[in-house]
N, C-alpha and C positions, 0 to 999 in steps of 0.2 A: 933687223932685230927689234923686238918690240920689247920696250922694258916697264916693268914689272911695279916696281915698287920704290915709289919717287916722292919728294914734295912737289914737284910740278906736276904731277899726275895727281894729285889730290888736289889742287888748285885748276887744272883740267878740266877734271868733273864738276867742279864747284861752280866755275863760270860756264861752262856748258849748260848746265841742269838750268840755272838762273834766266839764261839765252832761249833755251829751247820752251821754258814754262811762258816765259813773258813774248818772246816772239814766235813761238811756233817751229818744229820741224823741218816746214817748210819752205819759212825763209832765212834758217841761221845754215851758214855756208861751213867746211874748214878753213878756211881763211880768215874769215869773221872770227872764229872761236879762238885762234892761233894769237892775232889780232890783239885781241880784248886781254887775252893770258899774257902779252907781251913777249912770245917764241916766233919765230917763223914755223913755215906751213911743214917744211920740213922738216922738223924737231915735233911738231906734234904730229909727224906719221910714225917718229920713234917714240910713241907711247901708244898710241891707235892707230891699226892697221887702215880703217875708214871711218865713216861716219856712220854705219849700224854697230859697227866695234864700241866706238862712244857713245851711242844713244842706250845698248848694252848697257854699258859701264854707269850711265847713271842711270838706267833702269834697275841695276840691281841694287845702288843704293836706295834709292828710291822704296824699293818695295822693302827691303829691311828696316825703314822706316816704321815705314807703316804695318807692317805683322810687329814688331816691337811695341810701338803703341797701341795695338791694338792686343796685345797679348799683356799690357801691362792693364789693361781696362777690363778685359775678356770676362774674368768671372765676375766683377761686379753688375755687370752690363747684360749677361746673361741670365745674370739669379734674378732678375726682374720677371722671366717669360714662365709661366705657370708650366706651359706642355715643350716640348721638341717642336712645335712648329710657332709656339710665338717666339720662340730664343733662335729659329732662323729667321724670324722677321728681325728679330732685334741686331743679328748680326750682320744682314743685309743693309739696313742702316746704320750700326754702327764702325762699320767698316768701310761698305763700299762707296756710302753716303752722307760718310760724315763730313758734317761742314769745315769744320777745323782742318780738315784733311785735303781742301779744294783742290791746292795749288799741286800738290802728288799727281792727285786723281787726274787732274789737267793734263800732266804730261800724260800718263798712262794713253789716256787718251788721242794725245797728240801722234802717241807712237804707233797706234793699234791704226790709226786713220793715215799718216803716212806709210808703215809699212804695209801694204795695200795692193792687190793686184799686182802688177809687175815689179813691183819696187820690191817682194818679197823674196829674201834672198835663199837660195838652196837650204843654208843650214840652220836656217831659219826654228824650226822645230826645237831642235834639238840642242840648239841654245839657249831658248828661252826656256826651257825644261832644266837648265843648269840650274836656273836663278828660281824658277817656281816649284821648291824644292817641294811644298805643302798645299796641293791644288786645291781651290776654293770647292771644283767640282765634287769632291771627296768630301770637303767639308759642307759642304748643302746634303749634297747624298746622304754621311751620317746621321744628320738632321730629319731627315725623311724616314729613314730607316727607324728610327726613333718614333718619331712619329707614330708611324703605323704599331709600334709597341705601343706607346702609351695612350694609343686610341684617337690622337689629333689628328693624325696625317691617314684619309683613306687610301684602301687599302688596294682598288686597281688602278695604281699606278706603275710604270716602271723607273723606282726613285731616280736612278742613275741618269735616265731619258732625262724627267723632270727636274733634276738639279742641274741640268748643261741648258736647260730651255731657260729656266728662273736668273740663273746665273748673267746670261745672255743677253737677258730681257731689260735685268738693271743694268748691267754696266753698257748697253745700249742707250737706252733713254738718257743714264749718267754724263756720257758720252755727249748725244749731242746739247743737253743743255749746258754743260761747261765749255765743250767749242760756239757754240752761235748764240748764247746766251738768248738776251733779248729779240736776238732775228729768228726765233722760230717762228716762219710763218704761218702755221697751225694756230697759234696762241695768239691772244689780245696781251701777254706779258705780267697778269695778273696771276694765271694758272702756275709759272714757272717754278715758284719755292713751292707748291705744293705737289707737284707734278709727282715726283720720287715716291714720296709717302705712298701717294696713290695707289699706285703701282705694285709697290707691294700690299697694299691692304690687298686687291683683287687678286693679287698670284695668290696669296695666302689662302683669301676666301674662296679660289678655284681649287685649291689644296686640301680645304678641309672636309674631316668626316663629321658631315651633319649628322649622322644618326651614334656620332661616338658620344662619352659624357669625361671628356680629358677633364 
């Protein structure tokens, strides 16, 4: 019996998320997390079934987090971008690469890198689709689609292709500079805060209709 709705299961996820941001996926054990919460190993398999049940379980507070904050910022942050594709640059950094947001992004990260290859379990899909009730890919797309209305965004492209590529492309690079920080070996370490930015100026500027007047 897995249950449901506890104070130890809010204190669960709380040291879990704390564990998993600061040591990683891959070296925080159940035993470690049982451990730290003060339960034995088998009191915390009656709250999570495994360890993707719990990395779940703070993956979806995690992201309720962060669409809250970012839904509370959203139209200030947005009214800044003149056309549909400077208000998806703005939301590509203000969301996917917001600095305030590090330690989030981290785990995201952490999860996307350990659930990997074999480690990826069957129902994998269609759990995470529980939790990603408002896909980012949908919200680039509209941005696109936009776009090519209001004359920013040219016009052959296939938005949907190119919002799963853009998408991809940041929380990639996002990705590995909050795991290896300073050890990307590509860099001298001076390019890394600027790296993000970058990034998206080029998608953008591969994105745009030179011959529009947005």
């Amino acid at each position: 019996m897995i249950y449901q709705v506890d104070e130890t299961r809010d204190r669960i996820l709380a040291e879990s998320r704390r564990m998993f941001i600061e040591q990683g996926l891959y070296e925080v054990q159940m035993q470690d997390i049982a451990k730290s919460v003060g339960i034995s190993r088998a009191s915390l398999y009656r709250y999570f079934e495994d360890k993707f049940d719990l990395a779940l379980g703070v993956l979806s507070t995690i992201w309720k987090e962060l669409t809250d904050d970012w839904d509370g910022r959203k139209a200030a942050t947005l009214a800044e971008g003149k056309n549909a594709l400077e208000r998806m640059a703005l939301y590509l950094k203000g969301f996917w690469l917001e600095p305030r947001s590090a330690a989030p992004l981290r785990f995201l990260a952490e999860f996307d890198a350990f659930y990997s290859g074999a480690r990826i379990p069957k129902d994998f899909i269609p759990r995470l689709r529980a939790i990603f009730t408002e896909g980012a890919t949908g919200v680039l797309t509209g941005f696109l689609d936009e776009g090519i209305g209001d004359g920013s965004v040219r016009e052959d492209i296939d938005t949907r292709l190119a919002a799963v590529t853009v998408l991809n492309a940041v929380r990639g690079l996002q990705q590995r500079v909050s795991l290896r920080g300073q050890a990307l070996l590509e860099t001298e370490g001076r390019e890394i805060p600027t790296m993000t930015d970058e990034l998206v100026r080029i998608l953008v500027d591969g994105l745009a209709n030179k011959q529009g007047t947005p």
